[in-house]
PLY file of the C-alpha trace (Angstrom):
ply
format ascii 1.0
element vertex 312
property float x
property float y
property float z
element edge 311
property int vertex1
property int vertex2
end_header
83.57 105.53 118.99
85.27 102.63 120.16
89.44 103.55 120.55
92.75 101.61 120.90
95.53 103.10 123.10
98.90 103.66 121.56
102.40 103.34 123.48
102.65 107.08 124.15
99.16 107.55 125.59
96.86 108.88 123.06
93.88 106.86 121.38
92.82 106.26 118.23
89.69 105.43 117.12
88.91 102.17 115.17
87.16 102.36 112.72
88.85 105.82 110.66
87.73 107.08 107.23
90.01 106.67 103.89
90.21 109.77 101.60
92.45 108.06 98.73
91.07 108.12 95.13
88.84 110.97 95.80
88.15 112.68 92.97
88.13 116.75 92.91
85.76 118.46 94.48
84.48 114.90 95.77
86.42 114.71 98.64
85.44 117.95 99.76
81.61 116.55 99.88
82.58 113.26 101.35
84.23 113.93 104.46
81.57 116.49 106.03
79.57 113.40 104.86
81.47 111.21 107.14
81.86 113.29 109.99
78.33 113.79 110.21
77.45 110.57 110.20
79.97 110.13 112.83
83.66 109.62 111.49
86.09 110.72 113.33
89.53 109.12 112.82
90.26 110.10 109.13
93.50 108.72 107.08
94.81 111.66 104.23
98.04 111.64 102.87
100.38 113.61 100.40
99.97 111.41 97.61
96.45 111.87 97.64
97.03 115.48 96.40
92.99 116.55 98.20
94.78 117.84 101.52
93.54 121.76 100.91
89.61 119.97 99.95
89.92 117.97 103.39
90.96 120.92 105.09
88.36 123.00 103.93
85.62 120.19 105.02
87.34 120.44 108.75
87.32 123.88 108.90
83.66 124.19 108.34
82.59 120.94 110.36
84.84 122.95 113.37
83.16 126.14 112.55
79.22 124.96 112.38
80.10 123.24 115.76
79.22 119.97 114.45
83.02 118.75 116.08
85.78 120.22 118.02
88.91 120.11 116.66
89.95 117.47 119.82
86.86 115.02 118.55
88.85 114.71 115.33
91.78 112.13 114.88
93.29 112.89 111.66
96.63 110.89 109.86
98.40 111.88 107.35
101.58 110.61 105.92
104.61 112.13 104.38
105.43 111.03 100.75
108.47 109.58 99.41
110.19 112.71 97.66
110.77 114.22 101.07
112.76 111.44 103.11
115.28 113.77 103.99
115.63 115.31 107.45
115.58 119.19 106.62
112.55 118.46 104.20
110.30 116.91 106.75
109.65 119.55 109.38
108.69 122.14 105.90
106.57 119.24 104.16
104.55 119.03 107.50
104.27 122.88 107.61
102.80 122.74 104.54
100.63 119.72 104.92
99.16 121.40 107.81
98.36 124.41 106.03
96.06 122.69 103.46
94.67 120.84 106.30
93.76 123.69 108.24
95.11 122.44 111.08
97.46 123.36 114.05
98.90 119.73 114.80
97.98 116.40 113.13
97.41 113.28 115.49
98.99 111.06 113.48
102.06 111.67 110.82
103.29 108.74 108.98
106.57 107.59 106.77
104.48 106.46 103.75
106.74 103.49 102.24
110.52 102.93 103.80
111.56 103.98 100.15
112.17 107.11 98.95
112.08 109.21 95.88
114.54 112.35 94.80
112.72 115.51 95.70
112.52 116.37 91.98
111.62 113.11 90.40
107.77 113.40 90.34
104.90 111.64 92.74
105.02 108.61 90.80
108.18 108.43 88.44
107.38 105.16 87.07
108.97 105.77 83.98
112.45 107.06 85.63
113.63 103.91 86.76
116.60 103.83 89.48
117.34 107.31 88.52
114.12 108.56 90.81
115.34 106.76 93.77
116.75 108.27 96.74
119.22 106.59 98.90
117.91 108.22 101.84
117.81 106.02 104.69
114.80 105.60 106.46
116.64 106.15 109.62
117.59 109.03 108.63
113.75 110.21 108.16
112.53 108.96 111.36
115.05 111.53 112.96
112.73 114.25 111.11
109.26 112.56 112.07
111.00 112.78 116.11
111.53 116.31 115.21
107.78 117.31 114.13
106.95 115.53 118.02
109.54 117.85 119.89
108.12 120.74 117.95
104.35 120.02 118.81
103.13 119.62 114.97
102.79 115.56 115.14
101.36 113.90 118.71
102.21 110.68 117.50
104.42 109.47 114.29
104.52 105.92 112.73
105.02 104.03 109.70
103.51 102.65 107.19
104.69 99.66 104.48
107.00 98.42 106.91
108.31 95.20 107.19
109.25 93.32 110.12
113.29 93.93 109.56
112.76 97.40 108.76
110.31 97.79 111.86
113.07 96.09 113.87
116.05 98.31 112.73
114.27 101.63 113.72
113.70 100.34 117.12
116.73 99.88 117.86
117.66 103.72 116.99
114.56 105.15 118.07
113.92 107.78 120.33
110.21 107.52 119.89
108.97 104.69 119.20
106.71 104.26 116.07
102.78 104.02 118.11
101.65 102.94 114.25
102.06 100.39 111.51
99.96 101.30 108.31
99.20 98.13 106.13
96.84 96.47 103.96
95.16 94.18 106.02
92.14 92.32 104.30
91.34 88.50 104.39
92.94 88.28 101.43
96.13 89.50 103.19
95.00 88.97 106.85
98.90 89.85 108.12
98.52 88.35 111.68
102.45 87.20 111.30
102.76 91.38 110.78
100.55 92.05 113.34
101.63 89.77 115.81
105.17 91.33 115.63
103.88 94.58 115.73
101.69 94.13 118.87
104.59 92.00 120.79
106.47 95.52 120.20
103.43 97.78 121.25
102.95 98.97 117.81
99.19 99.01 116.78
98.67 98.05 113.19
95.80 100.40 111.15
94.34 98.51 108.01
94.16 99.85 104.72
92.24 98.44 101.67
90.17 96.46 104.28
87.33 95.52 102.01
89.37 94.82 98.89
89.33 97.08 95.61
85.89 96.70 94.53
86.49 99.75 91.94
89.62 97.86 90.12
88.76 94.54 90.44
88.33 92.75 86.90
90.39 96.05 85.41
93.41 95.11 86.34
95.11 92.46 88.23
93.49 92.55 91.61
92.65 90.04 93.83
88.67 88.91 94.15
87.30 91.11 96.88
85.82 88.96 99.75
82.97 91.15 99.63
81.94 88.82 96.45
82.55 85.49 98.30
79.15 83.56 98.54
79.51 82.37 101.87
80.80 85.67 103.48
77.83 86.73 102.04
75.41 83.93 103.36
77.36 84.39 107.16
76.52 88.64 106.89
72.54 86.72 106.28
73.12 84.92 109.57
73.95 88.03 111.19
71.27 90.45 109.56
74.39 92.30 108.46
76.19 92.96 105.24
79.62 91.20 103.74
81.68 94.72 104.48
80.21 94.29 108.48
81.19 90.85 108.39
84.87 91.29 106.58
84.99 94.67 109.14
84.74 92.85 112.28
86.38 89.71 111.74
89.85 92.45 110.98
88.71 94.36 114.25
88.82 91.47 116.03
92.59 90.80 114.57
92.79 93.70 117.34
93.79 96.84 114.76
92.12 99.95 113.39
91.04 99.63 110.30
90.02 102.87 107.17
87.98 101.96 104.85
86.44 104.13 102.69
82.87 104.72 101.15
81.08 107.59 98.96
77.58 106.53 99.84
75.97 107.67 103.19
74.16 104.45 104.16
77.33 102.06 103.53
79.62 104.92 105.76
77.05 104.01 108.17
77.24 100.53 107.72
80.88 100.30 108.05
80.82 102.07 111.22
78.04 99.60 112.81
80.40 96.35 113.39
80.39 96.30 117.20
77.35 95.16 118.33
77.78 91.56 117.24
80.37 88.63 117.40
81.81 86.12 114.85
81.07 82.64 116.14
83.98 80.24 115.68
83.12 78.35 112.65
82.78 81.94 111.13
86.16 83.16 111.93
87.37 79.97 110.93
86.10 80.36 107.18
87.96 83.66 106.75
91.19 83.01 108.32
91.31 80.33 105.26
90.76 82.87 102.91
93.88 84.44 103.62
96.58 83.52 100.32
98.82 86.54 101.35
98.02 88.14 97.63
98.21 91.93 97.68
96.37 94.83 96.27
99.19 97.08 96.95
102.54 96.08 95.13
104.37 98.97 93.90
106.22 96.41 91.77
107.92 98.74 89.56
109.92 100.21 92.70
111.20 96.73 93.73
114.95 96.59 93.08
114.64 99.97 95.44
117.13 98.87 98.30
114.40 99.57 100.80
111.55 97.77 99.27
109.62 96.14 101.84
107.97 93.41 100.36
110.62 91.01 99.35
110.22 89.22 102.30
107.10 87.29 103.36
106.40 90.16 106.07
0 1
1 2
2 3
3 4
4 5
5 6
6 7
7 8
8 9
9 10
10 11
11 12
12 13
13 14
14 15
15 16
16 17
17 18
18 19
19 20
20 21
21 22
22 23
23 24
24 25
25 26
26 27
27 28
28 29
29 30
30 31
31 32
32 33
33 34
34 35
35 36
36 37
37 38
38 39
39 40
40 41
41 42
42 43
43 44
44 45
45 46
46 47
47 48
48 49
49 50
50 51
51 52
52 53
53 54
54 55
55 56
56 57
57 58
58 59
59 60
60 61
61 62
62 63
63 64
64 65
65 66
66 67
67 68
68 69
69 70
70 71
71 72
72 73
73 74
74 75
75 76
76 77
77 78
78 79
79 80
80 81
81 82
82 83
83 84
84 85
85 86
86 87
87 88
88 89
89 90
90 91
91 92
92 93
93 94
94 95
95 96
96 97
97 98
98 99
99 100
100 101
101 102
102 103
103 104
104 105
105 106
106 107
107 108
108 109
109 110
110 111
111 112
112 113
113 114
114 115
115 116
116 117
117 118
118 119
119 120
120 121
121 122
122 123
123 124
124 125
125 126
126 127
127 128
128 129
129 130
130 131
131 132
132 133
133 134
134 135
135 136
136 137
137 138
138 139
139 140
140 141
141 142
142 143
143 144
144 145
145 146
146 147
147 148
148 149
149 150
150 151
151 152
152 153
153 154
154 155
155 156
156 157
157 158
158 159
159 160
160 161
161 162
162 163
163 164
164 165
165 166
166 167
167 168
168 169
169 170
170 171
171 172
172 173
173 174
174 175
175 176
176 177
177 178
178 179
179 180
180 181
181 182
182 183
183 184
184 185
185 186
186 187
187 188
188 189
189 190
190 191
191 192
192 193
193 194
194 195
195 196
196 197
197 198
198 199
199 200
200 201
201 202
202 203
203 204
204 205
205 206
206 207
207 208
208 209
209 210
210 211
211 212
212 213
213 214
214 215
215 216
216 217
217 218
218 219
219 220
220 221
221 222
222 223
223 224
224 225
225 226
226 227
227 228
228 229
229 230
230 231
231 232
232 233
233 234
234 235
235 236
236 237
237 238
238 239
239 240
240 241
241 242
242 243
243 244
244 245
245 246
246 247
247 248
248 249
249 250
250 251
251 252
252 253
253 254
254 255
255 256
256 257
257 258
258 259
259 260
260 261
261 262
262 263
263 264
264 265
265 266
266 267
267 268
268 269
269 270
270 271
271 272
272 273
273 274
274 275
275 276
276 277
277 278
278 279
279 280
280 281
281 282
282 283
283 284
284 285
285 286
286 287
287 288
288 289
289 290
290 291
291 292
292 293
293 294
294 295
295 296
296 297
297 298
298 299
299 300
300 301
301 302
302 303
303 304
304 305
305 306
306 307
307 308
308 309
309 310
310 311
């Protein structure tokens, strides 16, 4: 598995598996599915509510012998009810409990916004009375804490723009080694990622094959997975449009998570290395880029930290 060193020493693996939208009992099924077809960098979260079904799916992949827990790289992230300091260190306690795990590699602020801790998951329907005027500062000083205390070896962000990203550094006393996004051609964020890697900050890539499941449903950008010529440059290759879309974003030099439920395209999605994009290639899908998101969380954006009301 092909890795990326962060600022504080540790590596993480490129190519990591997504667990959002996993249905229950699903997700259970689908990550000893992934880790034995060799997955090791997996991306959970919180919000995700199938923490204890991941867990359990560690637990036996570490007790059959199939992986140590030190072969495993495993994110998660902390969700927006619990921005404030003296709920942090708790929320990771308990994260790690469903997880089964001792430490996590990876713990990141999920969005810069936050909720109050009693308004719900999602509290669409609260309006300005869910938010929290926590300040993200104030949360990083939490996320520092779960370091000192051995439960995080690395912390990050995630839904960060560059003014945010640029405000915690300059009150940092770890820097952030991560910068979660949605990175897809659609949205190929080099401005983002640029920033990020002048400030040693290593992006990971969510949603990088587009929402193949909501597209036409609701207002979601074409997946370039559809795109006839993406298609007719995997033919050139002898590969498929997700290997194609895959490595062109590896070669943006990030990790990327994307997610499968069948065994042959988990496989696929972890075969990108052993081929390069000729120019002309790379070319075609930097102009697909029109900086349209999947991810919007539009009904949160008069939230004073709302990160996307500038262009990155």
């Amino acid at each position: 598995m092909k890795c990326i060193k962060l600022n504080n020493g540790y590596e993480i693996p490129i190519i990591g598996f997504g667990t959002y939208k996993s249905t229950e009992g699903e997700a259970y099924k689908i990550v000893k599915k992934a880790i034995d077809v060799g997955y090791r960098h997996f991306d959970c979260a919180h919000f995700y509510e199938n923490e204890d079904e991941i867990g359990a799916a560690f637990s036996e992949k570490i007790a059959d012998g199939t992986v140590r827990r030190d072969d495993l790289y495993i994110t998660t992230k902390l969700w927006n009810n619990f921005h404030a300091k003296e709920l942090i260190m708790p929320m990771l306690k308990s994260q790690l409990k469903s997880l089964q795990l001792d430490y996590v590699d990876l713990y990141l602020v999920h969005w810069p916004f936050g909720f109050k801790k009693d308004a719900g998951l999602w509290p669409i329907d609260q309006g300005s009375e869910a938010y929290s005027d926590i300040d993200y500062l104030e949360t990083w000083e939490g996320m520092e804490e779960c370091v000192r205390q051995g439960l995080a070896r690395s912390i990050g962000i995630s839904n960060f723009n560059t003014e945010q990203i640029a405000r915690l550094l300059n009150v940092a006393k770890i820097k952030p080694a991560v910068n979660q996004i949605e990175v897809n051609p659609n949205i190929n964020q080099k401005k983002l990622i640029r920033f990020c890697k002048d400030r040693d900050i290593v992006v990971t890539g969510y949603c990088p094959l587009g929402r193949m499941y909501a597209y036409g449903s609701q207002d979601i950008p074409k997946p370039t997975l559809l795109d006839d010529r993406v298609i007719a440059i995997g033919a050139k290759y002898k590969k498929t449009a997700a290997q194609i879309i895959l490595r062109y974003l590896v070669d943006l030099g990030i990790t990327l998570v994307p997610k499968s439920t069948k065994r042959e395209r988990m496989i696929e999605n972890l075969n990108v290395f052993d081929f390069e994009l000729e120019p002309s290639d790379v070319e075609y899908l930097d102009l697909l880029d029109r900086h349209v998101r999947i991810i919007i969380f539009d009904e949160f954006k008069d939230h004073k930290y709302y990160p996307f009301n500038i262009e990155y």
